[in-house]
N, C-alpha and C positions, 0 to 999 in steps of 0.2 A: 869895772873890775868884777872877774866872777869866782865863784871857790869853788872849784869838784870836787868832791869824795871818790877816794879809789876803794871798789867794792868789796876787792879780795882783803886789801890791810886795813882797810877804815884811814888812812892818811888822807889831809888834807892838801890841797895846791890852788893857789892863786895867779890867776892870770891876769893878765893890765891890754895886751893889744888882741883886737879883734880877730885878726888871724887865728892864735892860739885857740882864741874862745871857741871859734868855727868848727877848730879838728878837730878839738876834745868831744865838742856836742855829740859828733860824730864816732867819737868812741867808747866801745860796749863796756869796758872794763871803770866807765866814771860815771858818776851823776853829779848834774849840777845841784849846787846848797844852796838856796835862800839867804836871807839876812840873817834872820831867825832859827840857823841852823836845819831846816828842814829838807827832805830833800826834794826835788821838784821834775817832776815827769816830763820828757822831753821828748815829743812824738816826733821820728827819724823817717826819711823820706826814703820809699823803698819806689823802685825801680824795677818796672816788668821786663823778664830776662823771654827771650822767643825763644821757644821750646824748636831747636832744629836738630837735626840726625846727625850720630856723631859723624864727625871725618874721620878718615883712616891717616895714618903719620907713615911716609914712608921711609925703612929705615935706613939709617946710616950708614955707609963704607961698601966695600964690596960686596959683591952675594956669593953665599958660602957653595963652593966648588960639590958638581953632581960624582955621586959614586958611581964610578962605572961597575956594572954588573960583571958576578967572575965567573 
């Protein structure tokens, strides 16, 4: 069983199955408590994102009709 603290209200929540434990860890807005009420630092695994050039999106529906010159 583990208890987070949510950082914005100070509330408490307990969880019982692993799963739960897992996403929460993973989430910014809790910390996990200790026994002892303390809170306890949870180093999050970060992931190198590869720096590539954006793409262009091309857009939707038809293309808007040329004015003919008068």
């Amino acid at each position: 069983m583990a208890t987070f603290r949510c950082l914005q209200s100070g509330n408490t929540v307990n969880f019982t199955y692993q799963h739960d434990i897992d996403s929460m860890r993973g989430h910014s807005g809790y910390v996990l408590v200790d026994d002892k009420g303390e809170d306890v630092k949870v180093e999050s695994e970060s992931k190198v994102l590869p720096m590539t050039a954006p793409v262009q999106v091309k857009r939707m529906g038809r293309p808007r009709k040329a004015m003919a010159a008068a």
